[in-house]
C-alpha positions in Angstrom: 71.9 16.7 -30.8 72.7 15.7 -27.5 71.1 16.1 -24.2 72.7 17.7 -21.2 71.1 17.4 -17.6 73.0 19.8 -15.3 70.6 18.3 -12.1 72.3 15.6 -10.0 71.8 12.2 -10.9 70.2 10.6 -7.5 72.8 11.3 -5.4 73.3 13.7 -3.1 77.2 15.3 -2.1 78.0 15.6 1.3 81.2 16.5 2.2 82.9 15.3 4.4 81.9 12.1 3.4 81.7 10.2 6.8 81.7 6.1 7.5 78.1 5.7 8.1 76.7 8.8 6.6 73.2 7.9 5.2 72.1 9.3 1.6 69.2 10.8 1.2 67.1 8.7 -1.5 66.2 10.3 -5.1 63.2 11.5 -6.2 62.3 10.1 -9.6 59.8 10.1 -12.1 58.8 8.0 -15.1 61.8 7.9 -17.9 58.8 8.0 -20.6 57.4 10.9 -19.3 60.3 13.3 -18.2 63.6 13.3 -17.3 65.0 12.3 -13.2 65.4 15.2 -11.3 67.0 15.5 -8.2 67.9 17.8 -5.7 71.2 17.8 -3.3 71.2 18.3 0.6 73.4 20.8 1.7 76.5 20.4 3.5 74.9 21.5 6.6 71.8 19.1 5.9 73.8 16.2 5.2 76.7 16.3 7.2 77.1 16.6 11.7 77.2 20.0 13.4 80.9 19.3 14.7 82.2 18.6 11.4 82.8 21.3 8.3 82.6 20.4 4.6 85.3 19.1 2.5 85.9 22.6 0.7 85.9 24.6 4.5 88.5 21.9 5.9 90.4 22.4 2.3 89.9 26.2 2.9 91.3 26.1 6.4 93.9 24.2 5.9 95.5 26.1 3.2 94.6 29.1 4.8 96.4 28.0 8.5 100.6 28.9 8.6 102.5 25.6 9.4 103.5 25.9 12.8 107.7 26.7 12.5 110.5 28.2 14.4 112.2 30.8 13.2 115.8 29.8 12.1 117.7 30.8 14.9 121.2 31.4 12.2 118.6 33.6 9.8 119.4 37.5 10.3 116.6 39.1 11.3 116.3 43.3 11.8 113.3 45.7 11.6 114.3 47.2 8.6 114.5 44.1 6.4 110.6 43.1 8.1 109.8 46.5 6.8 111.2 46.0 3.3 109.9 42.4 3.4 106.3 43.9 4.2 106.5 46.9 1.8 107.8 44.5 -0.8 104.7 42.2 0.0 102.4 45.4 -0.1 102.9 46.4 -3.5 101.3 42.7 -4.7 98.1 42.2 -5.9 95.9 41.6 -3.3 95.2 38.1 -4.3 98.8 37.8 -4.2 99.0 38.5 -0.4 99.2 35.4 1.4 98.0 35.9 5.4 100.2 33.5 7.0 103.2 35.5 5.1 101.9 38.8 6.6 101.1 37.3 10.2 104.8 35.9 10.0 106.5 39.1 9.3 104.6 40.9 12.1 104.9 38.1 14.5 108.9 38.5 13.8 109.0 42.5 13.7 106.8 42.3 17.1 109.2 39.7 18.6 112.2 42.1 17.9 110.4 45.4 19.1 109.1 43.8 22.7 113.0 42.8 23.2 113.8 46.4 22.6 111.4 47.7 25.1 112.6 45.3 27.3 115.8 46.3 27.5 114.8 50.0 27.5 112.5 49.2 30.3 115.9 47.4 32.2 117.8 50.1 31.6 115.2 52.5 32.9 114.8 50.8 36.1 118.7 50.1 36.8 118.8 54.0 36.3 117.0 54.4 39.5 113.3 54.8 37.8 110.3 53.3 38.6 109.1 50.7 36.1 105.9 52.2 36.5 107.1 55.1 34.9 108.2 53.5 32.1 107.6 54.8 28.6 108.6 52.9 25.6 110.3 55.1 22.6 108.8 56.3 20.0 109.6 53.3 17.0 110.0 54.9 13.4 109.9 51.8 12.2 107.2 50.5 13.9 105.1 53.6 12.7 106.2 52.5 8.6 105.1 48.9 9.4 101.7 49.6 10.7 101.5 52.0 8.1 102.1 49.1 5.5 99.7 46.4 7.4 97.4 49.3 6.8 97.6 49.4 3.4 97.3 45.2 2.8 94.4 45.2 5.5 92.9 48.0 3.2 93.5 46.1 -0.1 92.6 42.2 1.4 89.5 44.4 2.3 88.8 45.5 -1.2 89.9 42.1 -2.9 87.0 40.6 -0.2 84.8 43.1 -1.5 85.0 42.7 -5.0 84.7 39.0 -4.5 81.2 40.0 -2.4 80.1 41.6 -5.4 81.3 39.6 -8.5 79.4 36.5 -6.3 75.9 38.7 -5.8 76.2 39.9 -9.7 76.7 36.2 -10.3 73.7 35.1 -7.9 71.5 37.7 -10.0 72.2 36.3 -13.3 71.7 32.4 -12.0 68.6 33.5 -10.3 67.7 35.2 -13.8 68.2 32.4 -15.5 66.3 30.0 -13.2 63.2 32.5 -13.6 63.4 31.9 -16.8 63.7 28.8 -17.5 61.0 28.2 -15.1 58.6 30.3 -17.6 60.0 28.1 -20.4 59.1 24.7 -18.4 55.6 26.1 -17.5 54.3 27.0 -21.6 53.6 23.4 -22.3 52.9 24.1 -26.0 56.2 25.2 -26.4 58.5 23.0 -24.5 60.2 21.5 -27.4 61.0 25.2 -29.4 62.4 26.1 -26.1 65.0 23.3 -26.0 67.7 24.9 -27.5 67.2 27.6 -25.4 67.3 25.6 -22.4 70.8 23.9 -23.3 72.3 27.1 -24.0 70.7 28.6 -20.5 72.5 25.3 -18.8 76.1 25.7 -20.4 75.6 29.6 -18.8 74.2 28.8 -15.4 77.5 26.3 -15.6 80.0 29.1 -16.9 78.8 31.3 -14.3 81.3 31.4 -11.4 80.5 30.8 -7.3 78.2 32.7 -5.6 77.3 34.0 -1.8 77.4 30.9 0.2 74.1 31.1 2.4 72.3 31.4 -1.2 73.9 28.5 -3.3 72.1 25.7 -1.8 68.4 27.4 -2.3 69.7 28.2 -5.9 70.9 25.0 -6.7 67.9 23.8 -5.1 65.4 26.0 -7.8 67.8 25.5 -10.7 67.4 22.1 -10.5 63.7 22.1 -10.1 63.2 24.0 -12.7 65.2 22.1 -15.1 63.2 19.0 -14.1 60.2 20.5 -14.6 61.2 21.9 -17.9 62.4 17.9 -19.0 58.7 16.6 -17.6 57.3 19.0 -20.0 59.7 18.0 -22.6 59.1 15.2 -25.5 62.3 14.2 -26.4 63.6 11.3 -28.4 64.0 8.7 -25.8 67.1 6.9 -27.9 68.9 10.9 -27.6 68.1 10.7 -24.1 69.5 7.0 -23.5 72.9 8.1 -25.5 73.0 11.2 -23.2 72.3 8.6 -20.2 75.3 6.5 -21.4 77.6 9.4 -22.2 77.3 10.9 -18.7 77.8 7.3 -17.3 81.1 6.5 -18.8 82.6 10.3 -17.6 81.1 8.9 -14.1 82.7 5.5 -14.6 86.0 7.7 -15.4 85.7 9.5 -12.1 85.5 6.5 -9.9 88.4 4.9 -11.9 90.5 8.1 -10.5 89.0 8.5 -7.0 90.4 4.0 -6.6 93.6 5.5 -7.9 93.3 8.0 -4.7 92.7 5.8 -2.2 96.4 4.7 -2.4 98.0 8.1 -3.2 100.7 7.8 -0.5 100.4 11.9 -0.5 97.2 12.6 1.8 96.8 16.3 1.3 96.9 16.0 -2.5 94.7 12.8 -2.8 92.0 15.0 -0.5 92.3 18.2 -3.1 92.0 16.3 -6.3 89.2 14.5 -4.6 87.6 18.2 -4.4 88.0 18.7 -8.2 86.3 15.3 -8.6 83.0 16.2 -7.0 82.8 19.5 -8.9 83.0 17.4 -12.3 80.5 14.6 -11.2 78.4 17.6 -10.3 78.3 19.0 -13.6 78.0 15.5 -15.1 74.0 14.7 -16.2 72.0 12.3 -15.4 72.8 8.4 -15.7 70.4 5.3 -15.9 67.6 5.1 -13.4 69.0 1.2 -12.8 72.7 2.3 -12.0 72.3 5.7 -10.8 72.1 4.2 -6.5 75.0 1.9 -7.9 77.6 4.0 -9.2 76.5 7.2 -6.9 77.0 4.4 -4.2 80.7 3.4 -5.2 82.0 6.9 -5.6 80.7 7.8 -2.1 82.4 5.2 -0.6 85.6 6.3 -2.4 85.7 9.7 -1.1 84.7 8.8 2.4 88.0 6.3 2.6 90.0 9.2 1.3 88.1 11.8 3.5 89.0 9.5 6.4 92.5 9.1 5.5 92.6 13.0 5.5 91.1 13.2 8.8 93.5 10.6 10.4 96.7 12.5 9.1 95.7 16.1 11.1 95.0 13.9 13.9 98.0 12.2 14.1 99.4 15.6 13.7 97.6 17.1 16.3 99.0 14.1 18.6 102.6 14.4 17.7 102.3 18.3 18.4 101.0 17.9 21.8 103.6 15.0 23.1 106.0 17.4 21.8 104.0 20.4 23.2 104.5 18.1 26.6 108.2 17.5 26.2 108.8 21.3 25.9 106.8 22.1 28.7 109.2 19.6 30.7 112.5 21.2 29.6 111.3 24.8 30.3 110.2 23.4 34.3 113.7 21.5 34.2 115.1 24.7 33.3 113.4 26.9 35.9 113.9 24.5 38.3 117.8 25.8 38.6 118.8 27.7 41.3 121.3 30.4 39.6 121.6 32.4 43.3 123.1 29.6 45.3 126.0 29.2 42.9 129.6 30.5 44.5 132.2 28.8 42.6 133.7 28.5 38.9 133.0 24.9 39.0 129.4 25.2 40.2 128.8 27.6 36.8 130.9 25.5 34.9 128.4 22.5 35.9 125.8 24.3 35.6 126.6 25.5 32.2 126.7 21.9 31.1 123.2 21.4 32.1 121.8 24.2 30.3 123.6 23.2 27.1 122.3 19.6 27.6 118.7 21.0 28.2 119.2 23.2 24.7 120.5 20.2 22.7 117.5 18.1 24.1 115.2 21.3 22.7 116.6 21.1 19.5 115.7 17.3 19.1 112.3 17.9 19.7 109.5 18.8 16.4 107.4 21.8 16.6 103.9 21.5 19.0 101.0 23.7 17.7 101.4 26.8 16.2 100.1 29.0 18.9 102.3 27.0 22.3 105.2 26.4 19.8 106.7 30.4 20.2 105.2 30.6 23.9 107.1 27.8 24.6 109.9 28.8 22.9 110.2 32.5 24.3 109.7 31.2 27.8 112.5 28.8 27.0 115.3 31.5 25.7 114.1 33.4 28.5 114.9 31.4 31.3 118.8 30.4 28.9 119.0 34.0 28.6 118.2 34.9 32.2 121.5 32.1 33.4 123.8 32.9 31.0 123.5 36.8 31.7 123.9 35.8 35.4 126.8 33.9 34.7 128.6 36.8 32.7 127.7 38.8 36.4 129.3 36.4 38.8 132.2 36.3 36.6 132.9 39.6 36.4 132.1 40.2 39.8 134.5 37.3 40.8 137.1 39.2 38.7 137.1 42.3 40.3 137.2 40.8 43.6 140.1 38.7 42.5 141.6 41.5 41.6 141.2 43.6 44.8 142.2 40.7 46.6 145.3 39.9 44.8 145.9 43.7 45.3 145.7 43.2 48.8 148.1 40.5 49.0 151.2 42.0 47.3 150.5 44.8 49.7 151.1 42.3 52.8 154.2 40.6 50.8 155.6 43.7 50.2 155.3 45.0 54.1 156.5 41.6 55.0 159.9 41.5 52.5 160.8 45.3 54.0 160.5 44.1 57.5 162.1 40.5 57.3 165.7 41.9 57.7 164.6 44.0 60.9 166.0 42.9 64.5 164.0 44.1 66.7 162.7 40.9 67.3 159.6 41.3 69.3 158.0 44.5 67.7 158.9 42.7 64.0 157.1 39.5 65.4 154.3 41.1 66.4 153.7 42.9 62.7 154.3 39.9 61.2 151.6 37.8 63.1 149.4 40.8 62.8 150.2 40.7 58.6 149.7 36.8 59.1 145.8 37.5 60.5 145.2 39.9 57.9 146.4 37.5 55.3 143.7 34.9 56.6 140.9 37.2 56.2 141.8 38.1 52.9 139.9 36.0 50.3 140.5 33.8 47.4 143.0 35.5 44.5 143.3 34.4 40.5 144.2 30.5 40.7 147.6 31.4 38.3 148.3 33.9 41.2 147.4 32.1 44.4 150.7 29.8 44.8 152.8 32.3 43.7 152.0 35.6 46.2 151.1 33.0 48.8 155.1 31.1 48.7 156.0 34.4 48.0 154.2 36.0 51.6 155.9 32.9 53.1 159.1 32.8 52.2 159.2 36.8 53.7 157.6 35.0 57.1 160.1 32.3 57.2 163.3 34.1 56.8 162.2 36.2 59.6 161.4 34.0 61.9 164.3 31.8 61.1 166.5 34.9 61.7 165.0 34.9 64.9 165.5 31.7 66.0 169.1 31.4 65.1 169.1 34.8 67.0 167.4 33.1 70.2 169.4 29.7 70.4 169.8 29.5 73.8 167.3 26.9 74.2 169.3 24.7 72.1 170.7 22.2 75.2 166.5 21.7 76.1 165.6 20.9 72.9 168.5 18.3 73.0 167.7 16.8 76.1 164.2 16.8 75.1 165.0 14.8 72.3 166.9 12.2 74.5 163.7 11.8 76.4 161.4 11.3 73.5 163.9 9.1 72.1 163.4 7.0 75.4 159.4 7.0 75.7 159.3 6.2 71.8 161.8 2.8 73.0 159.1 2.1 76.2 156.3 2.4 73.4 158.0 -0.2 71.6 158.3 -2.9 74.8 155.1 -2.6 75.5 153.5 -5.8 75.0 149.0 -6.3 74.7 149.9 -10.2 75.1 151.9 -9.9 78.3 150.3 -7.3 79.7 146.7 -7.5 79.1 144.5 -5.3 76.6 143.4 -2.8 80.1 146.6 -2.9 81.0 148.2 -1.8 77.9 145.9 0.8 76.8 147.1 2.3 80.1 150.3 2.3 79.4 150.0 3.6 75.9 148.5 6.4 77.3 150.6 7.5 80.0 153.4 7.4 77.7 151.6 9.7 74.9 150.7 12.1 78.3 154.3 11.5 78.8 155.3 12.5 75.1 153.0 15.7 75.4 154.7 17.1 78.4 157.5 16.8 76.9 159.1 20.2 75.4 160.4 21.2 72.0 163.2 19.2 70.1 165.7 20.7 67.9 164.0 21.8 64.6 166.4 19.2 62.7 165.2 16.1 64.2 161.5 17.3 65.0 159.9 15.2 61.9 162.1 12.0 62.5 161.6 11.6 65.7 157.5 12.6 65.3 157.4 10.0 62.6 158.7 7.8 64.7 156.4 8.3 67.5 153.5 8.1 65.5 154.4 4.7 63.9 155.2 2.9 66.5 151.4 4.7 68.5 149.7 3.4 65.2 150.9 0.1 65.7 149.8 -0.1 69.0 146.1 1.3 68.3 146.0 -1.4 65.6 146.9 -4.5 68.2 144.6 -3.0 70.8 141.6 -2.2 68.0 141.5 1.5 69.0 139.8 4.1 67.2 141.7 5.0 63.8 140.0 7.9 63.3 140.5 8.7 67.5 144.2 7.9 66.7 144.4 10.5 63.8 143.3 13.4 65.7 145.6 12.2 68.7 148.4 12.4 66.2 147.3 15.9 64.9 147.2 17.0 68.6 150.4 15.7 69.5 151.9 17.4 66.2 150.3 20.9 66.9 151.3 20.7 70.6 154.7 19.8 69.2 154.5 22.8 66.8 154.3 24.7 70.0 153.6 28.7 69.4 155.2 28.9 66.5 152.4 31.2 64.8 153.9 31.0 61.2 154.0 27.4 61.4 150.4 26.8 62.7 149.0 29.6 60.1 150.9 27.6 57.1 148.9 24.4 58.5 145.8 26.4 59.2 146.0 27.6 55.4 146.6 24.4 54.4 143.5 22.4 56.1 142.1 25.3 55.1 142.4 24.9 51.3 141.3 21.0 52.3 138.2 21.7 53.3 136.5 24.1 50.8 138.6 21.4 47.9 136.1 18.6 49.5 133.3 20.9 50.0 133.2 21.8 45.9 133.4 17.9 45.9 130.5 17.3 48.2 128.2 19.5 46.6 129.1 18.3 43.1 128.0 14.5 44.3 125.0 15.8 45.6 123.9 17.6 42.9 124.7 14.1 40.3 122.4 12.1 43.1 119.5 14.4 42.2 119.5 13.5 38.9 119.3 10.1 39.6 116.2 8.1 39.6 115.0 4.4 40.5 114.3 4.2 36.7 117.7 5.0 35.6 120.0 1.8 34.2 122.5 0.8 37.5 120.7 3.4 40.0 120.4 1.8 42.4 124.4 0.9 42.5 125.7 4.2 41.5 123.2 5.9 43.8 124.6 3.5 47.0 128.7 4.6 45.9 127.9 8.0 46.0 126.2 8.0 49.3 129.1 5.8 50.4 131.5 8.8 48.9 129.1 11.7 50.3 129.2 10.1 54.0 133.4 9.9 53.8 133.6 13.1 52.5 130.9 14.5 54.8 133.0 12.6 57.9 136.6 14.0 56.6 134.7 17.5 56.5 134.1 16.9 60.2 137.8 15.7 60.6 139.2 19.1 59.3 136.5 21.1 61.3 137.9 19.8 64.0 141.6 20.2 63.7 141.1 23.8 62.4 139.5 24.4 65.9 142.4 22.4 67.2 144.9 25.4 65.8 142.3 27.9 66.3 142.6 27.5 70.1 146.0 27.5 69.8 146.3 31.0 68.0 
């Protein structure tokens, strides 16, 4: 016959097992006179406040969802939440996992909020106050808190049933402790009662878990009673020595598997099988008064390495999910920090399109954080992409309708302008077409497949006209010729002048009176205008180089010279005006595109420092040729 002890053998279970945590001592008696009894601390007793036992952290963690993102290719509708959750619903309710549930309604929410959003958008852009908003009545939303009803209700009952299959179990241990207490208290009859006793053991052992704040004091009286049934008990002391060694080889067995856990490259599973280990060392009996500290000792340490281990992967988690929490947090500020209202142009969309793109594939490198900042972080994140991108698809069509208008405008003008370019009433035509030439100007930009084509064709109307007229008014002909000869002549007294001879003062002077010279005179014939111009200005550059004059003084002389040569020709100085024009928004777009690059440059960043000093260098001649045109529009301005 062999002797079972269901009372712990001198060592007590705390869980989790931390470095350092003391064990309480056994009690123990004589071996000739009854058999060890011990008692374990609780997990509360043994273990610090902060910390929660083995089976709560196993608990919790299987319980917890694993923080995700939903797929964003996965189709996802109300309905097939519904279906998901009525499917789910008609489970067993120990079939029902929560974290399923609190995904399908963390989805189905996420979907009706958007819904109401958008209703409440639409309710405001209809002239409403958002005050006044109501949201619509959901169908769906109805059925699905119906059917999170119904697996609340039956979770509810599962949790009760559970309540009361652990009290009926508490009742029958507590029965059984009562009465093997009577047993160890009739002295006479402690050895008739042995049998008994076993068999009241094995049950105790069948019986499943019960209430929680209760199993500690009934493990407790269970095994105080049994000990005090075995110091009544005279027993064969070579049975009890086999039982002894039979208990210490499953024991020896246990710590053979818990070294075999210690390098289990899988944490979570090394920590769960440890679990099932200390519920079969509990139900293991009693071991060798001289080896009982020894081998209680060895498979202590064992679980507290692999309690440790466990403990050091969540925190590592924990660590990686709040640097990536971090890095989140710094795209969504990057994000925000756009200004979508100061953008005017297709390029300045285009550019910053790129950057949202960039800041989406950055987001997508990036692991989850923690469950509960992960969709926060995420929602905040589509929101602002959303927010651009629907701003984008505004300015566009926007821009397209005024392109449209505009262009609209425009054949309107060349139209006008082809039906009066044949006309020969030269003044009154003239007028119109100066007056068309204004209106053209405050016209704005048109399609860019369009704008050379309604603009050549706007000019070609104005030139013919005008060229009409001048063959019509040639009577100035002989002027322009002698005119010529005398620009002709200053260009040749440009060319004698001589810095060395002279004197650098001296020169200068003469320079200049000869460009006064050159302005006074009149118009040339059309013909010869740009040769003899060309001319002019070569021979004026020259000079400025030899007698280090301002280059940039020398340009807008030039540009004088060449409007006052223009004369008041109006077509001819708006077909400049619209050209300078077109100049200065082209290095504008440019300007603003540099400065935009040097924001995102940084003393950090490999080759700053010298990409950061070309593109000031590139800002400041862009920013001075800016000034240039400025200037020579106000030059033809004054002129108009």
């Amino acid at each position: 016959m062999e002797l079972r002890d269901t009372s712990m053998s001198g060592e007590t279970l705390n869980q989790p097992l931390n470095d350092g945590a003391a064990t309480p001592a056994a009690e123990s008696v004589n071996i000739s006179e009854s058999v060890t009894a011990e008692c374990p601390a609780t997990a509360q007793e043994a273990a610090p406040a902060e910390e929660c036992s083995v089976a709560e952290v196993a608990a919790a963690e299987a319980e917890a969802p694993v923080s995700a993102e939903v797929p964003a290719a996965e189709p996802v509708t109300k309905e097939g939440l519904v279906e998901a959750l009525r499917l789910l619903s008609e489970k067993e309710a120990s079939e029902i996992a929560a974290d399923e549930v609190s995904r399908l309604k963390q989805q189905f929410y996420a979907i009706r909020n958007e819904e109401q959003r958008r209703q409440r958008e639409a309710f405001v852009e209809a002239g409403n106050q958002a005050e006044a908003f109501e949201p619509q009545a959901d169908p769906a939303e109805e059925g699905f808190k119906a059917l999170l009803a119904t697996v609340k209700e039956k979770k509810a009952e599962q949790r009760a049933a559970v309540e009361a299959l652990q009290q009926e179990n508490y009742n029958r241990k507590k029965a059984i402790v009562d009465k093997i207490t009577e047993m160890g208290a009739d002295v006479d009859n402690a050895n008739r009662f042995f049998q008994q006793v076993r068999d009241l053991q094995t049950e105790f052992k069948e019986i499943g878990e019960v209430p929680a704040p209760l199993s500690g004091d009934l493990w407790k009286s269970y095994q105080d009673a049994v000990e005090k049934y075995y110091d009544q008990l005279k027993i064969n002391k070579e049975l009890r020595d086999y039982d002894f060694k039979k208990n210490l080889g499953e024991k020896e067995a246990l710590v053979a598997e818990a070294e075999k856990l210690c390098g289990e490259e899988d944490v979570i599973a090394a920590f769960r099988r440890l679990q099932t280990l200390h519920d079969q060392w509990r139900n293991i009996g009693p071991v060798p008064k001289d080896v009982r500290e020894e081998i209680w000792g060895r498979f202590k340490d064992l679980s507290a390495d692999i309690n440790k281990r466990y403990q050091a992967f969540f925190e590592e988690r924990k660590a990686r999910e709040r640097e990536n929490e971090e890095a989140k947090e710094a795209i969504c500020q990057r994000v925000e920090s756009f200004e979508f209202d100061k953008l005017s142009t297709f390029a300045a969309w285009d550019e910053m399109t790129k950057k949202i793109i960039e800041a989406q594939e950055d987001w997508k490198k990036i692991g989850f954080a923690s469950r509960k900042s992960n969709n926060q972080l995420f929602a905040r994140f589509r929101e602002s992409c959303d927010k651009f991108f629907a701003a984008k698809a505004e300015f566009f069509r926007t821009m397209k309708d005024s392109l449209s208008k505009n262009l609209e405008r425009k054949i309107a003008l060349c139209e006008r302008a082809e039906a009066l370019k044949d006309s020969t009433e030269w003044r009154k035509a003239a007028d119109e077409f100066v007056a068309m030439q204004k209106e053209w100007k405050t016209i704005g930009a048109v399609a860019k497949k369009h704008s050379d084509q309604v603009w050549h064709r706007f000019l070609a109307a104005c030139d013919y006209f005008f060229e009409q007229k001048k063959k019509n008014t040639s009577g100035t002909r002989r002027t322009e010729r002698a005119n010529l000869e005398q620009k002709n002549e200053i260009i040749e007294k440009l060319k004698a002048v001589n810095p060395d001879e002279l004197g650098r003062e001296a020169a200068v002077k003469a320079v200049k009176d000869l460009q006064a010279e050159w302005q006074s005179v009149g118009h040339v014939p059309f013909s010869e205008k740009d040769a003899v111009y060309e001319a002019y200005r070569a021979v004026v550059n020259e000079l400025y180089q030899k007698l280090d004059l301002s280059q940039r003084g020398s340009r807008m002389t030039s540009f004088e010279n060449s409007i006052k040569e223009i004369g008041n020709d109006e077509n001819r100085l708006y077909r400049e005006r619209e050209r300078l024009m077109r100049a200065y928004e082209q290095r504008k777009g440019e300007l603003q595109t540099y400065e935009n690059n040097m924001g995102f440059l940084t003393a950090k960043s490999k080759n700053a420092g010298t990409m950061l000093r070309e593109m000031e260098r590139r800002v400041q001649r862009l920013k001075d040729d800016l000034a240039d045109l400025e200037q020579k529009i106000k030059v033809i301005d004054s002129k108009l």
